[in-house]
Residue, then its C-alpha position, 0 to 999 in steps of 0.5 A: x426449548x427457548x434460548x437464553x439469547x435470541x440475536x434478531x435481525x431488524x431488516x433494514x427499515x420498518x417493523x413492515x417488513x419483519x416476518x410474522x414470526x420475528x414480530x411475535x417474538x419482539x412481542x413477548x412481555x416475558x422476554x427483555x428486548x435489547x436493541x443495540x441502537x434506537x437510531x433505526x426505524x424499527x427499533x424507534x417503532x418497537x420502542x413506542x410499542x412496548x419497554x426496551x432497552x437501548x445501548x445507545x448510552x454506551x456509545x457516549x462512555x466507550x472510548x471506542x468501537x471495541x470497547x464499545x461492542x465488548x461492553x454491548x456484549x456484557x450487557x446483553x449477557x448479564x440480562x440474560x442470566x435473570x430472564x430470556x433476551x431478544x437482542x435486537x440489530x439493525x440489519x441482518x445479525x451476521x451482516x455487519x454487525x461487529x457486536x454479534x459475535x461478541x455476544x455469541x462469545x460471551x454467553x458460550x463463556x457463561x453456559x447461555x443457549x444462543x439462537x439466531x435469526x438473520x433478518x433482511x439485509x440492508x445488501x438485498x435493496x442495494x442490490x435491487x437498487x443498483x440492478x447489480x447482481x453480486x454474483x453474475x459480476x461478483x462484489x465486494x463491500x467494504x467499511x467506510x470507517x476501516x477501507x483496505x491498504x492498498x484499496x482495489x476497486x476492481x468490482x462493483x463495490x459497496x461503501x457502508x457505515x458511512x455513518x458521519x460526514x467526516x467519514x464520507x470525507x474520508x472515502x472521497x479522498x481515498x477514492x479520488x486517488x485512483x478514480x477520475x472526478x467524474x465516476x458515478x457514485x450512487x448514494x444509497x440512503x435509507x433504503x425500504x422506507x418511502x422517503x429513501x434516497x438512491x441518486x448517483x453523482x459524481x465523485x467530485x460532488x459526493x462530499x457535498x451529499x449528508x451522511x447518517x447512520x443508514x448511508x452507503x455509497x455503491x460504485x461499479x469503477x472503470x479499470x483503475x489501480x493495480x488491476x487496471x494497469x495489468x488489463x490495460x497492458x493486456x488489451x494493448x498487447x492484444x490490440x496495438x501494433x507495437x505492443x503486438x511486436x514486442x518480445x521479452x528481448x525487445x523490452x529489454x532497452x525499456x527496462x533498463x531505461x525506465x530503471x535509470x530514469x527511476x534512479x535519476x529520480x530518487x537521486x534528486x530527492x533529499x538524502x533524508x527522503x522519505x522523513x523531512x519531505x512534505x511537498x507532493x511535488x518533490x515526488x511527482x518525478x519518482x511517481x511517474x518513473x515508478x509507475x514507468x518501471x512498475x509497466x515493465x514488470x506487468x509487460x513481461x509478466x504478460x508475455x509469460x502468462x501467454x507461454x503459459x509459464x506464470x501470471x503477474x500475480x504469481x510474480x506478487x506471491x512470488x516475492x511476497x513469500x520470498x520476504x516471509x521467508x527471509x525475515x524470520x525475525x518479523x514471521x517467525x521467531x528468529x531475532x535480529x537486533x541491527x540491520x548487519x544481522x538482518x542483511x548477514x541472514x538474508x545472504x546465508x537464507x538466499x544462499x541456501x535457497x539458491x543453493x550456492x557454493x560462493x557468497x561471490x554467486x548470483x551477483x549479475x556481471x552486467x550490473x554498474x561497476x560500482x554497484x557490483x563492487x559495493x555487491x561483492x564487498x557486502x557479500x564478502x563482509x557478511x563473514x567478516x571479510x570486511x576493514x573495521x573503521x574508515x581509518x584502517x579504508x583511507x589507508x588502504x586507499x593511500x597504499x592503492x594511490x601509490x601503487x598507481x603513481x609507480x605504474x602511470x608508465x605501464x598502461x596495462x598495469x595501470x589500468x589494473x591499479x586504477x582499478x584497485x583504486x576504485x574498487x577501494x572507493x566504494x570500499x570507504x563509500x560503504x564504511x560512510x553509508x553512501x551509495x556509490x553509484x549515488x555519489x557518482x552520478x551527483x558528481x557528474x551532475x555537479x560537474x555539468x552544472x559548473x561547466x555550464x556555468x564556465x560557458x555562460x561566464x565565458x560568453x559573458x567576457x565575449x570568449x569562447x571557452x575553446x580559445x581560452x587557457x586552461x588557467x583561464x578556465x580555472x578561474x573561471x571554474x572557481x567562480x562557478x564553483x563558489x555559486x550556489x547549486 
């Protein structure tokens, strides 16, 4: 029985290369052949053979790809319903073709059979001519128009509908982000006719090359990217003396240091960061921190791997679910309409996850005072243990200042009331939205640079600032004061 509909692959040159069958069909005067485009070499042939019908027009009315494979569908459907169609692509008809599936919808819509016929893929002579074997070394093959966030290039990868200039602009950019200048890229151009070209460059000179509608690049990449740091640590712990040595204990130092370097980093970004920052080099320093912290994970998630206990990608999964479920409001079908209730769910969730019996649980005894007294206290004010306006914070904060005053003669006494006094400090530091730990540092920072400041001025006078009087230091740390930063 015919099918109201035959979708047919065209392969990926010539009417040469069609099978016998697939030309008979193309043949049949009682059939309407549909060609979605005539910019390919076996439509252009079929064309002068006998009368078809080319959506070529839709592209110039269709405001974009969907609506233009949607409107492909409707066309090729509504012939359809007045006399058999051959529906004729590029290509194979499940390779790469977003009109396809379209169409078998549409006509299942409609009651309409629908056959298809594959055809030869344009993959097969790229295969053939990279001499890559997609399955002895696996593959991936991406659209140049749509390339995945975060992009990995950890296969031997096929770059297609590298249709127009712009677009294998595009790719460059992306791919120079985590390939070096000189990687070889073979641009594949079109292939199975007698003028196809298959030339390798280097990335750095890719842009340079023409791009048409039959144009893929392919690219078998050295270790980059996420999946190039985790097997470049791998192939030092197996190999260096001192990656051979280390132990989670050992690393420990590290972690913590590369943590208050990436801190260091992001204090010296602007208070608006990431809005309002448009120079690459004013994050230089927090790339190469993050990337410093990021080994850290990937280091003692090997070394767990080698116990047999978890893999860096159990570590990903691991959070990426923990995020799932602590934000129902944007998986599912919880609502949250402010930050307070989001951070309110996500303490009540981590407790009942981690089964606590306090809000005060799981809060690291090791961590900076500040930071863990800023912990405590947004815990605490997650059941509304918390002041309401920063008047009701600088009066308590009064009331601790005089409670210090009145024990400065009692040591330990004191101490425990400076103490409060701190602890009340971060209390106002939250009701102003800034980090304490933040401020402090940038406080010291301040200070540093206005005593060196004080040491240059004293020098400038022939002084040495220990000889000096603290008057005089006063003074002088006055005029560093007034300087700008």
């Amino acid at each position: 029985m015919r099918p109201d509909i035959l979708v047919l692959g065209l392969g990926p040159a010539g009417l040469d290369r069609l099978p016998a069958t697939a030309m008979e069909v193309l043949a049949d005067p009682d059939v309407a052949v549909v060609v979605r485009t005539l910019h390919h070499p076996a439509a252009a042939e079929l064309a002068e053979r006998r009368e078809i019908t080319s959506c070529d027009d839709l592209y110039q009315t269709s405001p974009g790809f969907d609506a233009l494979y949607g409107a492909i569908a409707v066309r090729v459907v509504s012939l359809a319903a007045e006399q058999p169609v051959v529906y004729a692509v590029p290509g194979s008809a499940m390779v790469g073709e977003r009109s396809v599936p379209l169409v078998l919808a549409e006509a299942e819509a409609a009651g309409q059979r629908v056959e298809v016929r594959p055809g030869e893929s344009f993959l097969d002579l790229v295969w053939m001519a990279t001499r890559c074997d997609p399955i002895a070394r696996g593959a991936q093959v991406l659209d140049g128009r749509a390339l995945p966030d975060p992009l990995q290039l950890h296969l031997p990868t096929v770059v297609t509908q590298i249709d127009r200039p712009e677009v294998l602009a595009d790719v460059v950019a992306v791919l120079g982000r985590v390939l070096p200048d000189e990687t070889p890229v073979t641009v594949l151009d079109r292939l199975g006719v007698p003028d196809q070209m298959v030339e390798t460059v280097p990335l750095h000179d890719l842009a340079r090359h023409p791009a048409g509608p039959r144009t893929s690049l392919f690219l078998d990449p050295p270790p980059n990217g996420w999946y190039g740091l985790v097997t470049t640590n791998r192939r030092l712990r197996a190999e260096c003396p001192w990656d051979r040595e280390q132990t989670h204990h050992t690393l420990v130092t590290h972690l913590i240091e590369e943590a208050f370097e990436t801190v260091e980093a992001l204090g010296a970004l602007p208070d608006t960061a990431p809005a309002g920052v448009d120079d690459p080099v004013v994050y230089a320093a927090v790339e190469e921190e993050l990337g410093d912290l990021l080994l850290q994970t990937v280091f003692h998630a090997t070394l767990a791997d080698e116990a047999g206990m978890f893999g860096v990608e159990e570590v990903a999964e691991g959070i990426r679910r923990k995020l799932v479920r602590r934000h129902p409001h944007v998986f599912g079908d919880a609502a949250a309409h402010d930050a307070e209730a989001v951070l309110a769910r996500w303490e009540t969730l981590k407790a009942e996850e981690k089964q606590r019996e306090s809000l005060m649980d799981g809060i690291p005894r090791a961590m900076p005072a500040l930071s863990r007294a800023e912990k405590l206290q947004s815990r605490a004010a997650t059941v509304g243990f918390d002041r309401t306006d920063r008047a009701d914070v600088l009066a308590k904060l009064g009331e601790e200042i005089d409670q210090l005053a009145a024990a400065l003669d009692d040591p330990e006494r004191g101490g425990d009331e400076l103490g409060d006094v701190l602890f009340t400090v971060v209390h106002l530091a939250r009701h102003l939205s800034v980090d304490p730990e933040l401020a402090f540092r940038r406080a010291n920072d301040r200070f540093e640079t206005r005593f060196r400041r004080v040491e240059e001025l004293a020098a400038a006078q022939g002084a040495d600032p220990s000889a000096l009087s603290l008057d005089q230091l006063d003074k002088l740390w006055d005029r560093a004061r007034n300087q700008p930063n």
